[in-house]
N, C-alpha and C positions, 0 to 999 in steps of 0.2 A: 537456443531460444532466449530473446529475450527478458529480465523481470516485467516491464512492462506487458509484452505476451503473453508471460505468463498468469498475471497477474488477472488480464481480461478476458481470459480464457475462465480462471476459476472463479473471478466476479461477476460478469456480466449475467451466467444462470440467474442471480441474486437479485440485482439490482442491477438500474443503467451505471455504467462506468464511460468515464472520457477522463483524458488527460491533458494535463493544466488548468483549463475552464469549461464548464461545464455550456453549452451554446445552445441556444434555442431556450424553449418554454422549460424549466427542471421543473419534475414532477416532486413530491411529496417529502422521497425517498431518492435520495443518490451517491454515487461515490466520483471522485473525482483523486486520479493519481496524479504525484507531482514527484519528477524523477529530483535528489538529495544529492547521491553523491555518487562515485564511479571510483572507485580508489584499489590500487594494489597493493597485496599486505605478503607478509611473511616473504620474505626473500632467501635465497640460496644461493650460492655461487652466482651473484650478482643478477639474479634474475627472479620477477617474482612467483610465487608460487600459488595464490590464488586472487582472485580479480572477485571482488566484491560490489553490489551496486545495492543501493538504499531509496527506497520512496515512501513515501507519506502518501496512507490512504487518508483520503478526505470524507468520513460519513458526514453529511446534510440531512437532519430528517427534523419533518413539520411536528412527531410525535414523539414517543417515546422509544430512544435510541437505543436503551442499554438492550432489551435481547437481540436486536441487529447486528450490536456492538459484540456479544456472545457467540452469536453465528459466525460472524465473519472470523472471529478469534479462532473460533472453532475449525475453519475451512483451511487458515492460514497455517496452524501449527499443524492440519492433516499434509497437507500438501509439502510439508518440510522447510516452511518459510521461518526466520529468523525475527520474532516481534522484538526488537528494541527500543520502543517508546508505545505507549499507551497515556493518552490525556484528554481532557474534555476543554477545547479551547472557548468553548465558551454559546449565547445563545446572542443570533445575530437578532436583535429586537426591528430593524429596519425590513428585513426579509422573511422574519418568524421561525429557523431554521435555526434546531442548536448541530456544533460543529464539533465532532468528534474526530479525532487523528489517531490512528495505528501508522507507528513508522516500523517498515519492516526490511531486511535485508536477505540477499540473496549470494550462496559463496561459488563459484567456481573453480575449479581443482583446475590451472594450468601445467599440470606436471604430465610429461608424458609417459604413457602407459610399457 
């Protein structure tokens, strides 16, 4: 399964989730994934040994973000997701929407069993 599958599988209960831009009318409250990176790490006799991919959650909310922000933290490290960034980019004053980002990573074990 994909990070992104899996990602909207554990978000979407939550809040709407869509990846890259969010289309249509966005409500109040939403997340928006933006896939980062896809990269192979740790190698062995010249081959890699796990495949790692990274995305930026996008929280948007017209309120007060930080228990959202809690929740979601909270769902992501249940689920065994890897947070490597946490930051508040800032409040869109044009749209009214402050924008919160969790970037988080996902490992898979290429090694055969």
């Amino acid at each position: 399964m994909s990070i992104l599958t899996e990602l909207n599988t554990l978000l979407s209960p939550v809040l709407p989730v869509e990846t890259g831009v969010f289309s249509g009318v966005p409500p109040d409250e939403y997340l928006v994934l933006t896939p980062l990176t896809d990269e192979f790490a740790l190698f062995g006799d010249n081959a890699p040994l796990f495949d790692i991919s990274e995305v930026r959650i996008s929280l948007f909310s017209k309120g007060n973000y930080i228990q959202r922000k809690k929740q979601i933290t909270a769902l992501l490290l249940a689920a065994e997701f890897t947070i490597t960034d946490r930051r508040y980019i800032g409040h869109e004053d044009d749209t009214g929407y402050h924008h919160y980002a969790i970037d988080v990573a996902k490992h898979c074990d290429l090694k055969e069993d």
